[in-house]
SETI-492855 format. One record per atom (N, C-alpha, C): residue in one letter; x, y, z. Coordinates in steps of 0.2 Angstrom, whole numbers, plus 5000, padded with zeros to 4 digits. Each point is the difference from the previous one (the first is absolute). Layout:
REM SETI-492855
AXYZ/...
REM end
This chain:
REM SETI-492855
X485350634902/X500750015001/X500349974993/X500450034998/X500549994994/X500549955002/X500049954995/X500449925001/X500750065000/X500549985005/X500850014999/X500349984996/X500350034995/X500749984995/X500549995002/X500349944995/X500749985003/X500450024994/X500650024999/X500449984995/X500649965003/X500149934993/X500549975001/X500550024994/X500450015001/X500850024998/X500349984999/X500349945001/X500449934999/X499649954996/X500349954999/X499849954997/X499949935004/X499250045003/X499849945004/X499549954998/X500049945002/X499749944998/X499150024999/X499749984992/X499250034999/X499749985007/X500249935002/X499649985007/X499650085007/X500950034996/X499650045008/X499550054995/X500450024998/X499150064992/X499349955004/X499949954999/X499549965001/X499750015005/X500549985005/X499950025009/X499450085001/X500650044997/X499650065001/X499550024998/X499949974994/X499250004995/X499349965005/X500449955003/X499749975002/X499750035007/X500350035001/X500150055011/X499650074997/X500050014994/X499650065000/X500450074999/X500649964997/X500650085000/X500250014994/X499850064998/X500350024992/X500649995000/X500249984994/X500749965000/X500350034990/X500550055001/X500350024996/X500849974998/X499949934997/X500749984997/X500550024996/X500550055002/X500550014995/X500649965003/X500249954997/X500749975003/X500750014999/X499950074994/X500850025001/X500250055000/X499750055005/X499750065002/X500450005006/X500249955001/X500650015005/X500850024999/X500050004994/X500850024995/X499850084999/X499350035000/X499950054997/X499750055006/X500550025006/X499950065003/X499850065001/X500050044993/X499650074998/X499349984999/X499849934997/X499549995000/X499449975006/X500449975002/X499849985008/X499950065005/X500450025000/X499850095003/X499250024998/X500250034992/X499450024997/X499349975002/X499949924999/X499549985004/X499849965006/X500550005002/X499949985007/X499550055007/X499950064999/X499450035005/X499349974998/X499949974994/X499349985000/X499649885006/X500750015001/X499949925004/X499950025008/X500049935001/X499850015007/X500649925003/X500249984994/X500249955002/X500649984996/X500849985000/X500349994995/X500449935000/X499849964995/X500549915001/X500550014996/X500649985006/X500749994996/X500449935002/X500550014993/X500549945003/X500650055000/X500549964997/X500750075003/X500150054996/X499649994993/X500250064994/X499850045003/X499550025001/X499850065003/X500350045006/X500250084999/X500350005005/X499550075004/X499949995007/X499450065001/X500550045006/X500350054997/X500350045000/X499750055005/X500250055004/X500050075005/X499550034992/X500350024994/X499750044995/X499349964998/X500049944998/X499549955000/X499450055005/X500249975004/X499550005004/X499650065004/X500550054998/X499650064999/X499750034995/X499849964996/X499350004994/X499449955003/X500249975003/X499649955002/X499150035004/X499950044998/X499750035005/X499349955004/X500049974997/X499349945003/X500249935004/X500749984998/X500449944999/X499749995009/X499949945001/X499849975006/X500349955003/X500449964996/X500249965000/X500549944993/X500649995004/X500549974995/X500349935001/X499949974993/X499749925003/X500749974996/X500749965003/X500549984998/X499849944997/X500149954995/X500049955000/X500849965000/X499749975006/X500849995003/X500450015007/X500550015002/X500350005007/X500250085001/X500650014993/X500350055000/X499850104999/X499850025004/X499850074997/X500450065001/X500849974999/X500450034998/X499950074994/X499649984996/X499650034996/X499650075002/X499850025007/X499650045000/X500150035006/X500150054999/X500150065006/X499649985005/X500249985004/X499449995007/X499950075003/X500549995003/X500050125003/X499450034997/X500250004992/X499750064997/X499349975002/X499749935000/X499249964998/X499650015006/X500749995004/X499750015010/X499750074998/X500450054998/X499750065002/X499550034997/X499849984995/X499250014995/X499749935004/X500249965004/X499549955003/X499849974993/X500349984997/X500049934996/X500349945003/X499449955001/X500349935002/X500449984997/X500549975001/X500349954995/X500149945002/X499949944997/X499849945000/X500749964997/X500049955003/X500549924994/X499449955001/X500649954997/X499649945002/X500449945001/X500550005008/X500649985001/X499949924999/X499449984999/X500049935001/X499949954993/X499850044996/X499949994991/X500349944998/X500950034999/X500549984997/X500549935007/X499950005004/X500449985006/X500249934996/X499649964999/X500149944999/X500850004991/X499550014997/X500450044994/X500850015002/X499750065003/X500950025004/X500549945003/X499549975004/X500549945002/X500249954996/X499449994997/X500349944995/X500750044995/X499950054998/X500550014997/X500850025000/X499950015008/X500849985006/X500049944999/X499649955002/X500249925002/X500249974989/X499850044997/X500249974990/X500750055001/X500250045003/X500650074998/X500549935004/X499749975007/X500549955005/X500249974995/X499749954997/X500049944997/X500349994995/X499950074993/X500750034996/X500350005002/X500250035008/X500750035000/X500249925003/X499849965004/X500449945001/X500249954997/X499950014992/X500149954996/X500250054993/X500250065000/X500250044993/X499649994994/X499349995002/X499549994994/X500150064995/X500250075001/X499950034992/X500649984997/X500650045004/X500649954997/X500049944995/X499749955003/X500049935000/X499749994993/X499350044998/X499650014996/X500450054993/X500150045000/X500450064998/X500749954996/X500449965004/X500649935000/X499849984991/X499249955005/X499849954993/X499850014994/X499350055001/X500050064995/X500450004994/X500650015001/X500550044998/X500449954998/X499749935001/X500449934996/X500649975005/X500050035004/X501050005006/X500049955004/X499349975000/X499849925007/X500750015005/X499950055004/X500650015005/X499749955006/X500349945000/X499549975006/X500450015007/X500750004998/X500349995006/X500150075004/X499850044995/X500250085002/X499250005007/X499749994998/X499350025005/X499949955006/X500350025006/X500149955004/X499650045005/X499249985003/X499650025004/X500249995008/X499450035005/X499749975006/X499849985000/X499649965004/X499449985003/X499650065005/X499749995000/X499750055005/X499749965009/X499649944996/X500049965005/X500350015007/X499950005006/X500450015005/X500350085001/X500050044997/X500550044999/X499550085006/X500550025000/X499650065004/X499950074997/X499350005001/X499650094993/X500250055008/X500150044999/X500050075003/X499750044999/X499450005004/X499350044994/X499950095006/X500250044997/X500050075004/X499450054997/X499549995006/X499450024998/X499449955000/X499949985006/X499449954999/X499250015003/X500050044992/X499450045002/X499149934994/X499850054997/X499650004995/X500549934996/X500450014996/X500349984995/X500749965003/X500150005006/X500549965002/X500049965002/X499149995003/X499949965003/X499849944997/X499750024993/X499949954995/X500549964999/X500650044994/X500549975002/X500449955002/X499750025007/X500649955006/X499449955002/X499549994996/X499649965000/X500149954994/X500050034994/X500449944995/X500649995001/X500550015001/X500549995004/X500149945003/X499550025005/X500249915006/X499749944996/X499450044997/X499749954993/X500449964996/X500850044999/X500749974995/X500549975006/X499849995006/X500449995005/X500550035001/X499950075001/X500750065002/X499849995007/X500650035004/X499950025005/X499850085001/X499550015002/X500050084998/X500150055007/X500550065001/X500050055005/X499750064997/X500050055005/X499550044998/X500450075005/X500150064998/X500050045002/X499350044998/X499750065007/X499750044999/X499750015006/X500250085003/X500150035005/X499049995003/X499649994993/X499350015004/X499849944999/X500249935000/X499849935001/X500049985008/X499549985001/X499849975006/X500149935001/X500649985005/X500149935003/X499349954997/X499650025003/X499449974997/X499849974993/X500050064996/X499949994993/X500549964996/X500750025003/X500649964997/X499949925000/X499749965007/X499949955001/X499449984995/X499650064999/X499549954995/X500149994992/X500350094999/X500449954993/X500549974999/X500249985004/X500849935001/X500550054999/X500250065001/X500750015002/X500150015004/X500750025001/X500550015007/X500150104999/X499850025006/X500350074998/X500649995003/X500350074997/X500750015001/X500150084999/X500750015003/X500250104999/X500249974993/X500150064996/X500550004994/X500649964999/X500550045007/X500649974998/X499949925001/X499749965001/X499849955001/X499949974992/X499350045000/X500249964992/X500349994994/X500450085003/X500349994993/X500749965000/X500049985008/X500749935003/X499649954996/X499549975001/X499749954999/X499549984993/X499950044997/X499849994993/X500349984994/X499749954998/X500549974992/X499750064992/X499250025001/X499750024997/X499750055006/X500150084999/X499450045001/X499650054996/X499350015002/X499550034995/X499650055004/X500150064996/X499650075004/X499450014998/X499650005008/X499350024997/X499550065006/X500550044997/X500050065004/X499750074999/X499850055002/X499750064994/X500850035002/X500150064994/X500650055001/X500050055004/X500150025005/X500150035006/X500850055001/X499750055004/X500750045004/X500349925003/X499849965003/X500349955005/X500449954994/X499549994994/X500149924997/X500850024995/X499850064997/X500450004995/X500850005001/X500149964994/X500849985001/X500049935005/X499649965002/X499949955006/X500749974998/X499949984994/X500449994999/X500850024997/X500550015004/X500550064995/X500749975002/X500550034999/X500849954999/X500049975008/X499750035004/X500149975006/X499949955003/X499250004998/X499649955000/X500349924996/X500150024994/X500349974994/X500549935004/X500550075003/X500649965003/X499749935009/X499650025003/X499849955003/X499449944997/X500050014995/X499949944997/X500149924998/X499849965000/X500449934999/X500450004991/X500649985001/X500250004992/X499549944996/X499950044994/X499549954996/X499250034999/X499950035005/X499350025000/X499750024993/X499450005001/X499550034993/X499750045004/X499950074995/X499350035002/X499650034996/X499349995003/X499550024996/X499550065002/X499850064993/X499950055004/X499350004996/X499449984999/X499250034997/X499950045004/X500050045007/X499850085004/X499850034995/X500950045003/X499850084999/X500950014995/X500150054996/X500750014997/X500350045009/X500850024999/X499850025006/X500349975007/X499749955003/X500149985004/X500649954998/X500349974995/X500649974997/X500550075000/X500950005004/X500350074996/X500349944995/X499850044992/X500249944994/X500750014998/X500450055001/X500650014998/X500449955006/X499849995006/X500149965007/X500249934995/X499449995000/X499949914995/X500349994996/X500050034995/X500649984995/X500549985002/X500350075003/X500849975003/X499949935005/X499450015004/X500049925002/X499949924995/X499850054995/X499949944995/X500749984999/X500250054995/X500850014997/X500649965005/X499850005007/X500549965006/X499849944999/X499549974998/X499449945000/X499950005010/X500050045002/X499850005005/X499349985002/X499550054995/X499649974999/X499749974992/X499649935003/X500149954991/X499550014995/X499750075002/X499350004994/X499550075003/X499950004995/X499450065005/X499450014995/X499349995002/X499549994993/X499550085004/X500050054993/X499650075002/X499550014997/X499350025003/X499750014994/X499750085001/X500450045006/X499950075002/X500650035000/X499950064997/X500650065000/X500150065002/X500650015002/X500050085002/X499750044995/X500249994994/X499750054996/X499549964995/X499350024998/X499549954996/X499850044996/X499950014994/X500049924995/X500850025001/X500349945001/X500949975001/X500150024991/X500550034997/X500149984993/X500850005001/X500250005007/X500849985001/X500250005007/X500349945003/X500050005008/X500649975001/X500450015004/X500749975001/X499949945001/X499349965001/X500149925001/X499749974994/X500050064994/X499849944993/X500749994999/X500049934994/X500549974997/X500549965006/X499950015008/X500249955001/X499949945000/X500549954999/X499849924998/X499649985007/X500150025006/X499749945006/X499150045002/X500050054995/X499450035001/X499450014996/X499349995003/X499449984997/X499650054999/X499750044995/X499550055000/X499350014997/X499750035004/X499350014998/X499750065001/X499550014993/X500050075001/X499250045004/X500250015006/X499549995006/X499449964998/X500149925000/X499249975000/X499849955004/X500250025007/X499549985007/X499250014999/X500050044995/X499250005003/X499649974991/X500349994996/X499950004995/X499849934997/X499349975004/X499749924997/X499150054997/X499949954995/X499250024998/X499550015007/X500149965005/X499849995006/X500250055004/X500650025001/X500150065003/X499750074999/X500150014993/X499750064998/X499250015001/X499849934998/X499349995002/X499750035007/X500549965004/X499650005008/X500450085000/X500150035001/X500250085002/X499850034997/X499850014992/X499350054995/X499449985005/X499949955000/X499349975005/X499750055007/X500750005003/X499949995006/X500050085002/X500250044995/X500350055000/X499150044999/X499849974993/X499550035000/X499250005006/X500249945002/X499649985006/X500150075004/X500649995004/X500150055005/X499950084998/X500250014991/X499750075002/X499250024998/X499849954997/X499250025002/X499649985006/X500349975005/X499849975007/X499950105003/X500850034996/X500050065004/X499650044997/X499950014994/X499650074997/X499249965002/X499949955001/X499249994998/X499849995010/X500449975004/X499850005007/X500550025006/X500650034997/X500450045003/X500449945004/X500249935001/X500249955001/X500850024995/X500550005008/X500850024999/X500149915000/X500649984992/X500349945004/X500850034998/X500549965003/X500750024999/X500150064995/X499850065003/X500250054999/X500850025005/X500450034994/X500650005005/X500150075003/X499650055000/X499750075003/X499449975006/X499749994999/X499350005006/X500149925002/X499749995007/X499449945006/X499849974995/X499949954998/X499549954997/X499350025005/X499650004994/X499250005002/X499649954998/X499949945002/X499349944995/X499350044999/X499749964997/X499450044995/X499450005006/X500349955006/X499550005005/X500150075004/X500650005003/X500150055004/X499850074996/X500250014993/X499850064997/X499550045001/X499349995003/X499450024998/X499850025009/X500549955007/X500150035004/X500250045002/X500650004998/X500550065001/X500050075000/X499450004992/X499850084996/X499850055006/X499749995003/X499950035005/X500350035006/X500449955003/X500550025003/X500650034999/X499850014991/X500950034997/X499750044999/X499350025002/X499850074997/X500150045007/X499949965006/X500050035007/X500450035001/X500449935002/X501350024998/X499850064997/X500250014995/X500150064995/X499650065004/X499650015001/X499450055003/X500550025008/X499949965002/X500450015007/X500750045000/X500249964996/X500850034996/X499850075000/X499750004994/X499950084998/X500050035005/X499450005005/X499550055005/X500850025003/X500449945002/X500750025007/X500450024993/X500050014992/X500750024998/X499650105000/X499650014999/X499450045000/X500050075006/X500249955005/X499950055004/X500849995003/X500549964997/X500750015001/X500350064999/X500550055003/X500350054996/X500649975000/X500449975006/X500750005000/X500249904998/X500849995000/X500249954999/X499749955002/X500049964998/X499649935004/X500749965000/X500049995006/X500649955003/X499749924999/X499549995002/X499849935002/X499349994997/X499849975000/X499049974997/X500049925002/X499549995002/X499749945007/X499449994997/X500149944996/X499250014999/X499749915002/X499350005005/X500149965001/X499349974998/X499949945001/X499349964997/X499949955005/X499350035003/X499749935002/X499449994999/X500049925004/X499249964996/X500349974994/X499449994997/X499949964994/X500750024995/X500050074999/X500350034994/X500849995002/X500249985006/X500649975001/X500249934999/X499649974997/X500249934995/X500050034994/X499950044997/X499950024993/X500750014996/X500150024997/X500650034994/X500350075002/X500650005007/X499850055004/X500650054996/X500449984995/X500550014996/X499750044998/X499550004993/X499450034996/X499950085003/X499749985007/X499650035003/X500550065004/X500549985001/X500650065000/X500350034996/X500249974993/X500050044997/X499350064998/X499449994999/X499650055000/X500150045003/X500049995010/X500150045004/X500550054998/X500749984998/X500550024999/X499750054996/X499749994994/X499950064993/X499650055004/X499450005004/X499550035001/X500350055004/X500749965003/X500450075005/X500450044997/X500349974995/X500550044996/X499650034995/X499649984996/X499850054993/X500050095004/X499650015005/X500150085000/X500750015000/X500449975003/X500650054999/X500449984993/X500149924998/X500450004995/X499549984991/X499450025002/X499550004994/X500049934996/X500749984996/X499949954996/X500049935003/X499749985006/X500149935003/X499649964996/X500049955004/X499349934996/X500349955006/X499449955000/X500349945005/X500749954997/X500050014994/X500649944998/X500750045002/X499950094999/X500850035001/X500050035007/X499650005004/X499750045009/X500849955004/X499949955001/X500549975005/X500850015000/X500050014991/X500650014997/X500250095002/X499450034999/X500250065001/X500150015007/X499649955004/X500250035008/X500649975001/X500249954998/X500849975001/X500650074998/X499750034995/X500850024997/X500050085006/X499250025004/X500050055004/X500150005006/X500549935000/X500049975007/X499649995007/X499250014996/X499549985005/X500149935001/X499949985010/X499849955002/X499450004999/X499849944998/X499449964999/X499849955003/X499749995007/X500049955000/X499149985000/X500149915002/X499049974999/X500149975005/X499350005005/X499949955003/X499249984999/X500049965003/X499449954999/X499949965007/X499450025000/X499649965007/X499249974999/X499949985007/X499249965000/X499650105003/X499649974995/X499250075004/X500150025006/X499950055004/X500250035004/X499450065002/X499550014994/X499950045001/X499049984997/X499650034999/X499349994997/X500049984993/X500550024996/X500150004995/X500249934997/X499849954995/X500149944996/X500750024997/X500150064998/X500750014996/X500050095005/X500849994999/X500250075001/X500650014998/X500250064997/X500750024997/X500050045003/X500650045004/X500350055003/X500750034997/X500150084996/X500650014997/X500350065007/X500649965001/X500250055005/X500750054997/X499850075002/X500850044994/X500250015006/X500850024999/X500350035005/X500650034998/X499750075002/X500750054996/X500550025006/X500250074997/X500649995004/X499650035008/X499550044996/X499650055006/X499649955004/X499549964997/X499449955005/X500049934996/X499450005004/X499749924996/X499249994999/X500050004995/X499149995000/X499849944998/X499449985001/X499749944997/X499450024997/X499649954994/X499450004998/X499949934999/X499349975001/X499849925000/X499450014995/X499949954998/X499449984996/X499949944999/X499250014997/X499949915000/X499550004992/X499849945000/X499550004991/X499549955005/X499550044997/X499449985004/X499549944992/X499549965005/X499849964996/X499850014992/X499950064998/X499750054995/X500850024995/X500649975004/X500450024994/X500550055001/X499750055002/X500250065002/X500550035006/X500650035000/X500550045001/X499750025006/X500149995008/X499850065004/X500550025006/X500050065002/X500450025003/X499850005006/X500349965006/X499549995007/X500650035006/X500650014998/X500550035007/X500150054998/X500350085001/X500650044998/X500450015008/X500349984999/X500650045006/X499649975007/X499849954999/X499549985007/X499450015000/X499850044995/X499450025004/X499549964993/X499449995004/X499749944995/X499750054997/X499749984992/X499450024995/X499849954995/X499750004996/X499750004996/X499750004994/X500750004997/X499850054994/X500349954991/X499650044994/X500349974995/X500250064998/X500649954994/X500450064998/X499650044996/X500050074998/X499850044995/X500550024996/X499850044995/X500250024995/X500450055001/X499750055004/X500150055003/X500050015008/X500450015004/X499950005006/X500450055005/X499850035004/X500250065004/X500349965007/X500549995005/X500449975004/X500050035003/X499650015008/X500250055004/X500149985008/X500650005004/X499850015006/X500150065004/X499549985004/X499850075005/X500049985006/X500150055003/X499649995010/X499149995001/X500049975004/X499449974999/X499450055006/X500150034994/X499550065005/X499350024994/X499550045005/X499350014997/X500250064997/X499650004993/X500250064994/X500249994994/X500649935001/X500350004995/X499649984994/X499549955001/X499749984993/X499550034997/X499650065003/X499850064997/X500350034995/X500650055006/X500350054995/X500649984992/X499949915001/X500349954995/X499650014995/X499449995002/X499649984994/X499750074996/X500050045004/X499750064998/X500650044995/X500649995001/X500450014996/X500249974995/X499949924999/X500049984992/X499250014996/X499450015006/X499350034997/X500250074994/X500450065006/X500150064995/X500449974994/X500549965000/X500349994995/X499949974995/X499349985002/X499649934994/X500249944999/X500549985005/X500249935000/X499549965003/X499549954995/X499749965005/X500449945003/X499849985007/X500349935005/X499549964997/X500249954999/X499949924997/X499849975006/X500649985004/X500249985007/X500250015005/X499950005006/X500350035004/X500149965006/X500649975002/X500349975005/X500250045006/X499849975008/X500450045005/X500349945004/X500750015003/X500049945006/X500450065003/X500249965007/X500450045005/X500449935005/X500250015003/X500449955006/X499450015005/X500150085004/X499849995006/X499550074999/X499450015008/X500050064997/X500250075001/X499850054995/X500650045002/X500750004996/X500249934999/X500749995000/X500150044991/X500449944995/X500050014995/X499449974997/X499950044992/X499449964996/X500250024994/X499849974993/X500050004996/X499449994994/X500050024995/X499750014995/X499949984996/X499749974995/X500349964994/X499250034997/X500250044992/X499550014998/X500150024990/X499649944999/X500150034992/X499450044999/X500250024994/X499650074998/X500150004990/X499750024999/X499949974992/X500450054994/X500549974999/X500350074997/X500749995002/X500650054997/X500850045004/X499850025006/X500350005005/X500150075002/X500350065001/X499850044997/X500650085000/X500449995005/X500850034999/X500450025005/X499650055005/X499750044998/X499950085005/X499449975005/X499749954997/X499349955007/X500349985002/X500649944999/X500449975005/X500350075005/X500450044996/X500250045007/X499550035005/X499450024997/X499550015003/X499949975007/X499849944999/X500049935004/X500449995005/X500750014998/X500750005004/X499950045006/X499650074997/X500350085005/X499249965006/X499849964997/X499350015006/X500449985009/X499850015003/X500250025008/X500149915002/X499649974998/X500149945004/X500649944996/X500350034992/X500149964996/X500749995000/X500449935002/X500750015000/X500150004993/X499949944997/X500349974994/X499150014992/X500050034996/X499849994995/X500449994992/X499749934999/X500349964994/X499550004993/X500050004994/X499749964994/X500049985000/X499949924999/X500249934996/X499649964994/X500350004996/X499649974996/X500349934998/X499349964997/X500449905000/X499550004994/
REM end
């Protein structure tokens, strides 16, 4: 097998080049190929893998050169940078590494608190300049005081951990905080308008959202305690800044320290040149240390994927561990397979898909394993699926989807069952992977078989009468089709029965219809897997 190539883009730290050298992945460093997008197009179809920080932008046009690309590795939280849509839909992973920088970030909220409570550039900026304004810089203490931390996720929670470390009192909004967890990092939750009655200082550590942005805006502003300071290292965005000012302007609010903005690189912002206001130019994530651990970590995770198909924080796909990896493959070959056979023999809409797991393969990564299902049902009719963009596509088709998961039920150590349901019926197919690895197809529509997928395969049911499997054979005999395989089941006798039979080769249209007009034969299908 041919080592994977990575190209890195950005100006990411030698350590991860090393990583990759070291895991067995060609590793192509250009670090300012990120400024240069005709040329990034130009060579980006020959990788398999691409590491960035935020120069590089992987564009809808990007990414349709990318013909190999497998995988896109952030170093960092934000991938504001890269078309997810377009990367889901070529089935590009795309990867962060939200925990890299966390620390970094927070220290440099609780350094942004601590200038704003005591006027340190000002203060600095004053003496500098020969002026020794002593009486002019009259601080806080922070001591005692209450932070108002909105977002107490990742990087809030740090935060509000050095924080109590300074003896703050610290509250915390954030809709996904558990009573529980609040008590272990020492705050109080609270609604919003709670904090923003009750805070001397609050600091945002939120991502930017349809929900978040503008959290804070003139209205917000105005339920505020007079005096307050606020700190934003997030997202630009979630502060409205023309809000602020005038808040500033009324000293309503007594400082505000930013190191995110609406618009980046900032070369002009309504909150420069205030005197009550502190600026930096995004460098939350910006220590030797930080840089370090996200190039590192980055590289880790995306040769974990090309060399043993292990997903970690991907923000498109399930996490996979490098245990479960080598599990699963089989099961996502079954999903997908089963998928197909029901999208295969679907003509009309599909309303609903049921797809259920039991045994063993219902502890599994059952997330994974529907997506597959999902692709192997859609590709016939919508062609360009893949498991990373299958879910996304059956959301926007308004298929219900749902999973259930149960204990063994049946002979079988694993079973999957894909159930479709159009507008006309409902059908089911089940399978299982037998000790040997391999994909097998054991239910159709109730009626038990036997069989492995083929390549090529004829799908017939019929009435279960004597003749038919003669004048079957004898008519792909005339046609030179040899049978490979040949599967029978039935319910009852007499009742219905079915066929399952690969044959080596296409099958012509005019054999199919042959097939079709035989006396006993309702349905005659292709299928190929």
């Amino acid at each position: 097998m041919s080592k994977p190539k990575v190209l890195i883009s950005d100006a990411l730290s030698p350590a991860a080049v090393q990583i990759f050298k070291d895991r067995g992945v060609e590793v192509d460093f250009q670090p300012d190929l990120g400024k240069d997008k005709d040329k990034l197009a130009e060579i980006i179809g020959n990788y398999d893998g691409l590491a960035i920080r935020s120069a590089t932008k992987a564009t809808a046009k990007i990414l349709e050169k990318a013909k190999n690309l497998k995988v896109i590795g952030r170093a960092g939280i934000g991938v504001d940078n890269v078309e997810i849509p377009a990367a889901t839909a070529k089935g590009i992973i795309v990867m962060n590494t939200p925990f890299g920088n966390s620390i970094t970030t927070a220290e440099h909220a609780i350094t942004l608190m601590l200038a704003l409570a005591r006027e340190i550039p000002a203060a600095d900026a004053s003496t500098q300049a020969g002026k020794w304004e002593k009486n002019r810089f009259m601080g806080v203490e922070i001591t005692g005081k209450t932070l108002g931390i909105i977002g107490a996720g990742n990087i809030g929670s740090i935060v509000a951990d050095r924080a109590l470390g300074l003896r703050m009192k610290v509250i915390a909004f954030d809709p996904f905080l558990s009573p529980e967890r609040a008590k272990d990092i020492g705050v109080e939750k609270v609604e919003l308008d709670d904090l923003f009655k009750r805070a001397d200082f609050i600091t945002l550590h939120t991502p930017l959202t349809d929900k978040t942005k503008n959290i804070i805006d003139a209205a917000s502003l105005a339920k505020m305690k007079k005096g307050v300071r606020i700190i934003n290292c997030a997202r630009g965005g979630l502060v409205d800044e023309a809000a602020l000012v005038e808040a500033l302007n009324s000293r309503h609010v007594a400082g505000a320290a930013f190191d995110v903005f609406v618009e980046e690189p900032a070369k002009t912002n309504v909150l420069f040149g205030h005197p009550n206001v502190i600026c930096t130019p995004h460098l939350g994530a910006s220590t030797t240390e930080a840089q370090e651990n996200v190039a590192l970590q980055v590289a880790e995770q995306m040769s974990d994927y090309l060399l043993t198909g292990a997903i970690s924080n991907a923000v498109n796909f399930p996490s996979i561990t490098a245990e479960e990896a080598p599990k699963l493959k089989p099961f996502i070959e079954l999903a997908e397979k089963l998928g197909s056979f029901a999208g295969q023999l679907t003509e009309t809409g599909i309303a609903k898909v049921t797809i259920t797991y039991e045994g063993v393969v219902a502890d599994m990564k059952i997330k994974a394993l529907t997506s597959a299902a999902l692709t192997g049902l859609l590709r016939p009719m919508l062609g360009d699926v893949n498991v990373v963009s299958a879910p996304v596509v059956a959301k926007e088709r308004g298929m219900v989807v749902d999973e259930v998961t149960r204990a063994a039920r049946s002979d079988y150590e694993s079973l999957i069952t894909v159930t479709v349901a159009t507008e006309r019926q409902e059908r089911s197919v089940s399978g299982t992977v037998y000790h040997d690895g391999k994909p097998r197809l054991v239910d159709i529509k109730g009626i038990r078989v036997d069989a492995e997928f083929g390549k090529s395969m004829i799908y017939i049911t019929n009435e279960d009468k004597p003749g038919f499997i003669g004048k079957f054979a004898s008519l792909l005999g005339d046609a030179k089709i040899n049978i490979a395989t040949f599967h029978l089941g039935r319910n009852v006798q007499g009742g219905d029965a079915i066929a399952l039979v690969e044959v080596d080769g296409a099958v012509p249209a005019e054999v199919l219809a042959k097939v079709s007009a035989l006396p006993q034969v309702k349905q005659a299908k292709a299928l190929t897997f």
